[in-house]
C-alpha positions as CSV (number, residue, x, y, z in Angstrom):
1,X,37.0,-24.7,46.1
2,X,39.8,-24.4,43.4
3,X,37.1,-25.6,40.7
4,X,34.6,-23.2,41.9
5,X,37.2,-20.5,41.3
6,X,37.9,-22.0,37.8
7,X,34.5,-21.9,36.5
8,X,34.0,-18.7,38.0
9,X,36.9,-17.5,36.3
10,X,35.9,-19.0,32.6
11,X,32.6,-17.3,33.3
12,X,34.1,-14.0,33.8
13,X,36.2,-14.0,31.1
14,X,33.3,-15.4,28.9
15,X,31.1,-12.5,30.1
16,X,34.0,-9.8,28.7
17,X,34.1,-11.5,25.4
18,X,29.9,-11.9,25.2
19,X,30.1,-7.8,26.4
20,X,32.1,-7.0,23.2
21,X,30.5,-9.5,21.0
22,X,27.0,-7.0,21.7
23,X,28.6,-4.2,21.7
24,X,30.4,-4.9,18.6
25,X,27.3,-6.1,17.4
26,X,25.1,-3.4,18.4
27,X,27.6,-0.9,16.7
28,X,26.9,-2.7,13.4
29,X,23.5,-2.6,13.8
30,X,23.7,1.5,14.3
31,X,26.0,2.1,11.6
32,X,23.5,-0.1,9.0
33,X,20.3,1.6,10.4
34,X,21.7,5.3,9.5
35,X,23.2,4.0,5.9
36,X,19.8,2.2,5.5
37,X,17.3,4.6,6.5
38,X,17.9,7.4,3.7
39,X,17.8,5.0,0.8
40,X,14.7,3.2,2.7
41,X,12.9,7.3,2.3
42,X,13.5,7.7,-1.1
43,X,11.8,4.4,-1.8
44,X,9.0,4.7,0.1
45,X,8.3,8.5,-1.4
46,X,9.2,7.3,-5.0
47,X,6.6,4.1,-4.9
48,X,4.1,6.5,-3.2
49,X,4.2,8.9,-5.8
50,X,3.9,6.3,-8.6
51,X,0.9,5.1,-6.9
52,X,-0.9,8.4,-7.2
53,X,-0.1,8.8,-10.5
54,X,-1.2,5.5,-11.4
55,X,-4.4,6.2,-9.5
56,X,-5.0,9.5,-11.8
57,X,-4.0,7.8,-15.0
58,X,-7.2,5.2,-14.1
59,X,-4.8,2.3,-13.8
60,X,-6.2,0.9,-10.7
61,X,-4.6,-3.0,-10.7
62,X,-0.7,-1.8,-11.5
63,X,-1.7,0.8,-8.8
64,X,-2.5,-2.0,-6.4
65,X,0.3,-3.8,-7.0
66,X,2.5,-0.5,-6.0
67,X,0.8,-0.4,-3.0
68,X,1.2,-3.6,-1.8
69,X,5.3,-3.8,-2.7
70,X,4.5,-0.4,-0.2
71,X,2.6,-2.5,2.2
72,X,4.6,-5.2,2.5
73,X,8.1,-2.9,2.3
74,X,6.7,-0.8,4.6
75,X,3.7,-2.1,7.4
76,X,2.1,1.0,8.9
77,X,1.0,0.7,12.5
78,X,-2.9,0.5,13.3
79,X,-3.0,4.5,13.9
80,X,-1.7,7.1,12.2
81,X,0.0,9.8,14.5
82,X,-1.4,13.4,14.6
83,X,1.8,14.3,12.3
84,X,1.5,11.9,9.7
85,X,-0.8,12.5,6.2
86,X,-4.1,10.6,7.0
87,X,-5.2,7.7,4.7
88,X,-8.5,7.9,2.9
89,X,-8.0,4.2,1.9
90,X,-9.2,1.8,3.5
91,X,-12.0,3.0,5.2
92,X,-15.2,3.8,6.2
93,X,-17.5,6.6,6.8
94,X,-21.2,7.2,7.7
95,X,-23.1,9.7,6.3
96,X,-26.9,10.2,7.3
97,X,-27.4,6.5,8.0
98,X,-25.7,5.4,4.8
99,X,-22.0,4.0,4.2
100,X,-19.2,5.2,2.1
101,X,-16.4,3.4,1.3
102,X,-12.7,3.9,0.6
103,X,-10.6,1.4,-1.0
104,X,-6.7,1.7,-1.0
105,X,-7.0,1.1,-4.9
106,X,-8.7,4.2,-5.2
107,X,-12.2,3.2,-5.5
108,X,-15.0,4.1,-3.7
109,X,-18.7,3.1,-3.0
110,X,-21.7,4.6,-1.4
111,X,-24.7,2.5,-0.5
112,X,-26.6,5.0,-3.1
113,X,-24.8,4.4,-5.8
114,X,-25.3,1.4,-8.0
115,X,-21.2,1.1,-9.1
116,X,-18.1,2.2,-7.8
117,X,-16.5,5.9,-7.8
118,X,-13.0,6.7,-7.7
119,X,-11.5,9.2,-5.2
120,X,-7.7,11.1,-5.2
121,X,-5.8,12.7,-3.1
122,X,-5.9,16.3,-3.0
123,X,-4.0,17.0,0.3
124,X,-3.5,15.4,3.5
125,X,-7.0,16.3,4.6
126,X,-8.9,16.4,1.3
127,X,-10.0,14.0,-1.8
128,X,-11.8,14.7,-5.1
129,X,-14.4,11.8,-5.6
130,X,-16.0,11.3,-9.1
131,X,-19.1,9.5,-8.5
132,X,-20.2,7.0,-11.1
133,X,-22.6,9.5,-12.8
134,X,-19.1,12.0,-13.5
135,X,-20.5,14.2,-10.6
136,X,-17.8,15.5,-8.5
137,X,-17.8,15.8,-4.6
138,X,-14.9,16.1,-1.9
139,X,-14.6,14.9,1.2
140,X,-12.3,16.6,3.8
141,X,-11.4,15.5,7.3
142,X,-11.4,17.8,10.0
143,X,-8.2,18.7,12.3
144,X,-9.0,16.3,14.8
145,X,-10.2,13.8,12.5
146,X,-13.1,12.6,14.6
147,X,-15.2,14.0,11.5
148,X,-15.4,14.8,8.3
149,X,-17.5,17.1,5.2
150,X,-18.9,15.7,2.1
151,X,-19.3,18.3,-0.2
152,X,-20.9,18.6,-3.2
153,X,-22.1,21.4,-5.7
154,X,-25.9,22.6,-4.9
155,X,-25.9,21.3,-2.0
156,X,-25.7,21.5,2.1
157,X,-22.6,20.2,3.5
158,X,-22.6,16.5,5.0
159,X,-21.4,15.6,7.9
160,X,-19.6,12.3,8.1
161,X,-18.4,10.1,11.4
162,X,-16.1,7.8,10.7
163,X,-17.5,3.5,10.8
164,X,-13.6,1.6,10.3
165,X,-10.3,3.6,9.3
């Protein structure tokens, strides 16, 4: 009985000590999460915008690499939540029977077209594409983004539905 009561007792005490070690350790873990976090932002927002401009200044392979030190940095979960900017890149969009493409490196292809296009950001909800033959055309999701409009001048509106995003 009196070793019972011993072990019991080392437990106990070994229980108070592990409760501290976790909360001690838990504290830490707060403490680096909120010193963390605001330098974590600033990254993220600073390698974003470098992408885009390296998207508009046409150099597409230093804009990959960007966005994958922002894919690897920062993974993005399979869906993007009502609140956050959608992502044009990649995926992939019907339009009448016929594909369009679009690829995080900011290239885009259409089963019409014989090369690639490029596409950028306008807003959260709208990109300019230049089609191979310097055409322009935008494509802008809807609110619910279920759908979206291919526009182009001298010409009806398309509607697209949405194959991968």
């Amino acid at each position: 009985m009196k070793t019972h009561l011993t072990i019991l007792t080392m437990l106990a005490s070994g229980l108070t000590w592990a409760g501290d070690l976790n909360a001690l350790r838990e504290s830490y873990e707060r403490e680096k999460t909120r010193l963390v976090k605001p330098l974590d932002e600033k990254l993220k927002k600073d390698l974003e915008t470098l992408k885009v401009s390296l998207v508009k200044e046409s150099k597409l392979e230093e804009a990959a690499k960007v966005d994958a030190v922002l894919k690897e940095r920062f993974p993005q979960p399979g869906i993007a939540s009502p609140k956050e900017p959608y992502k044009f890149g990649p995926s992939v969009w019907e339009i009448k029977g016929r594909r369009i493409q679009f690829r995080e490196d900011g290239l885009v292809s259409n089963a019409d077209w014989d090369k690639r296009g490029t596409w950028r950001p306008l807003d959260d909800r709208k990109v300019e594409i230049t089609m191979p033959n310097g055409k322009k055309a935008w494509f802008e999701l809807s609110e619910s983004g279920e759908t979206a409009k291919w526009k182009q001048h001298n010409s009806l509106d398309k509607v697209a539905y949405p194959v991968r995003r």
